[in-house]
C-alpha positions as CSV (number, residue, x, y, z in Angstrom):
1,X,2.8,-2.3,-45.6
2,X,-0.6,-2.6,-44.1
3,X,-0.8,-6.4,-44.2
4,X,2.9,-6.7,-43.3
5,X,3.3,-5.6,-39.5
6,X,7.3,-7.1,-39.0
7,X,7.8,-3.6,-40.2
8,X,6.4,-0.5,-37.5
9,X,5.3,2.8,-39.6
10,X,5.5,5.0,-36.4
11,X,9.2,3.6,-35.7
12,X,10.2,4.2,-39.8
13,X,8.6,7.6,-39.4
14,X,10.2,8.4,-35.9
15,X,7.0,9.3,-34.6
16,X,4.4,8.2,-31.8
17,X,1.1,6.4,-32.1
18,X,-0.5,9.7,-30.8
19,X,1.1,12.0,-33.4
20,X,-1.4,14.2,-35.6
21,X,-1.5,14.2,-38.9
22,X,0.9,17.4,-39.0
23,X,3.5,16.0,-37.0
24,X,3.3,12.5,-39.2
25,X,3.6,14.5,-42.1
26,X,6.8,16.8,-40.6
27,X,8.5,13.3,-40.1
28,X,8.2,12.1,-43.7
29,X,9.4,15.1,-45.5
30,X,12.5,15.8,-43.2
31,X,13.3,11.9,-43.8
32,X,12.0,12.3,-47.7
33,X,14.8,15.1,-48.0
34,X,17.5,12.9,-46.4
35,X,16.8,9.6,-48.2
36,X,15.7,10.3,-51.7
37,X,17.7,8.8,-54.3
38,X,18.5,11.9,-56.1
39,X,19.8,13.7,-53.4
40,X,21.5,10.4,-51.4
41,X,24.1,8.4,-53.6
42,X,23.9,5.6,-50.6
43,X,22.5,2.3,-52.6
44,X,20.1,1.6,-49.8
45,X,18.4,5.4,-50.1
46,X,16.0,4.4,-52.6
47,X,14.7,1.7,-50.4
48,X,15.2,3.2,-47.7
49,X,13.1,5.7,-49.3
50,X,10.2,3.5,-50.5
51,X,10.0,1.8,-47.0
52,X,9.3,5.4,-45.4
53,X,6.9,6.6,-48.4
54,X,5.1,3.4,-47.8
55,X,4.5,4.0,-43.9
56,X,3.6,7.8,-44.7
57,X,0.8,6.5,-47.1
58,X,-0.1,3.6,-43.9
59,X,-0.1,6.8,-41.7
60,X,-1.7,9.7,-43.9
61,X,-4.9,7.7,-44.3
62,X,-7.3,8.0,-41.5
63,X,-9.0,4.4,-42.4
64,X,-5.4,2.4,-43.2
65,X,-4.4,4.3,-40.1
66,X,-7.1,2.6,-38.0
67,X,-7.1,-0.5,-39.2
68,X,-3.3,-0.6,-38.8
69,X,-3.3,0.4,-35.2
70,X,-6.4,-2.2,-34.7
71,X,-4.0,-4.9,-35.6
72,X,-0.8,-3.9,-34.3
73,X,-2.9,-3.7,-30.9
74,X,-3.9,-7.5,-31.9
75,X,-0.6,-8.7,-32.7
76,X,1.3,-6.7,-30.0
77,X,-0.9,-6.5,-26.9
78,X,-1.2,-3.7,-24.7
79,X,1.6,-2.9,-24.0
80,X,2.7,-2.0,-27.9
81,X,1.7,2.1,-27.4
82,X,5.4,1.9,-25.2
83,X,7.2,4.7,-26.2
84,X,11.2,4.5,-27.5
85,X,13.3,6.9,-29.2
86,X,13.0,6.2,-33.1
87,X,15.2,6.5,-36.1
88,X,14.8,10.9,-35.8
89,X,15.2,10.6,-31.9
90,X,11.3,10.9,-31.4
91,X,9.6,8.8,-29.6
92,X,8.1,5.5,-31.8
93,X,6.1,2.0,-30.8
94,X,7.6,-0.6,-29.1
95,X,6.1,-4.4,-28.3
96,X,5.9,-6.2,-24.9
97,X,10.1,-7.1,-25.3
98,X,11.0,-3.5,-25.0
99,X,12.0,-3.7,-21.9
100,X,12.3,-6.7,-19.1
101,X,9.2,-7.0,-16.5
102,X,11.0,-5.8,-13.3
103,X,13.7,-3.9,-12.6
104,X,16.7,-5.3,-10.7
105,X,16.5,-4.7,-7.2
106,X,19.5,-2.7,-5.6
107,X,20.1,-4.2,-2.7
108,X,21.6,-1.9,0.3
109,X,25.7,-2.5,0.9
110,X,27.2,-4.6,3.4
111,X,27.6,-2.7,6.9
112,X,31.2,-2.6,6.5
113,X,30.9,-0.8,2.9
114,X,28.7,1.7,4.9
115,X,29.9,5.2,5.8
116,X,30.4,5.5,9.4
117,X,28.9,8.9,10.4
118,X,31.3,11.0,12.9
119,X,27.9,12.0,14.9
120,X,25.5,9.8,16.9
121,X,22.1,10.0,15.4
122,X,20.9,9.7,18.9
123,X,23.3,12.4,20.9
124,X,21.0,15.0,20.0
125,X,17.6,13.6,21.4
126,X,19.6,12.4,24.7
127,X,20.7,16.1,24.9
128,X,16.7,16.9,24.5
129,X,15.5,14.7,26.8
130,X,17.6,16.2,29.4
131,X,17.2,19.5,28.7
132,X,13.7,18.9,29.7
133,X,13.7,16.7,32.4
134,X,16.0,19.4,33.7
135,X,13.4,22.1,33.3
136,X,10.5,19.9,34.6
137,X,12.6,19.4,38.0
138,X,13.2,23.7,37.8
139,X,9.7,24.2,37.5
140,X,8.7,22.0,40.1
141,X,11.1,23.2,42.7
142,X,9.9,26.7,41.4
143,X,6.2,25.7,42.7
144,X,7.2,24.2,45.5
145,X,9.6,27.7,46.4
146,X,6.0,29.6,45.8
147,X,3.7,27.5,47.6
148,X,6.1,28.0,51.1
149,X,6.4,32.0,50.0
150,X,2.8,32.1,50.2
151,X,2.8,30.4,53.5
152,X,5.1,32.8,54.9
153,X,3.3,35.7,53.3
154,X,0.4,34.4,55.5
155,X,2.4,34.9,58.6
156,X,3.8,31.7,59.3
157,X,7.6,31.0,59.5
158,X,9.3,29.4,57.4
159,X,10.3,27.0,59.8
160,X,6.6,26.1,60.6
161,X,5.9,25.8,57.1
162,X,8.5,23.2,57.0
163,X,7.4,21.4,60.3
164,X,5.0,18.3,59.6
165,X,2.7,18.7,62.5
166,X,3.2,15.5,64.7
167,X,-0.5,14.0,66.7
168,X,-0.4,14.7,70.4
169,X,-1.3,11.5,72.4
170,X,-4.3,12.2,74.8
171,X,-5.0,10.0,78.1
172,X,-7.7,8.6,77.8
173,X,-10.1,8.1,80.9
């Protein structure tokens, strides 16, 4: 199995590329249980059952191990660590096809196929705006109230407060 790499060892064993040696070694005996000829009657067990004994032996060996993943990355590029779910549901190595470069785009519906909302987004910040441009003009009268109070706190009338004080023409000589 090490020379022949049309056949993945991680995928047989339903395992990743990082799996320890534990985990490999969980992999093959649940499998090893399921596909052994004495216990499965199927006709395809016992090769079946060579196929993952073979990439146990690949993946048990620290050196074959290695040298495996040295030419898998070779053959497959970078982008062969991708994980997929394997024959056990764990994750296992796929190649640069596993999966197209780009996703499709969705694009946004037609403005009919939109939902109309019942609310102007905009109602509320009109509402703001003149909330405070209402309080702005009460503040201002509201200084404007203060400053003739103070006038008429001084001892002027109200009604000289109010007068604009118009130049007297002098004669000139």
């Amino acid at each position: 199995m090490s020379e022949d790499l049309s056949v993945d060892a991680y995928a047989v064993l339903g395992v990743s590329v990082l799996a320890t040696d534990d985990e490999i070694h969980r992999a093959y005996r649940a499998i090893a249980r399921r596909m052994h000829p004495d216990t499965n009657p199927d006709p395809g067990a016992a090769a079946a059952f060579a196929r993952v004994t073979s990439a146990y032996e690949l993946l048990h060996d620290p050196a074959r191990r290695r040298a495996y993943d040295l030419a898998r990355a070779v053959q497959r590029g970078p982008r062969a660590t991708r994980a997929a779910p394997g024959p056990t549901g764990n994750a296992a190595v796929r190649g640069p096809r596993a999966r197209p470069a780009h996703r499709p785009i969705e694009s946004a519906p037609p403005p009919s196929e939109r939902p109309v909302s019942d609310t102007d987004e905009f109602a509320l910040l009109g509402i703001i705006v003149k909330i405070v441009a209402v309080i702005v003009i009460m503040l201002l009268l509201g200084v404007i109230l203060l400053s003739i109070t103070a006038r008429c706190d001084n001892g002027l009338d109200i009604a000289d407060a109010c007068q604009v004080p118009t130049p007297t023409a002098t004669s000139g000589g």
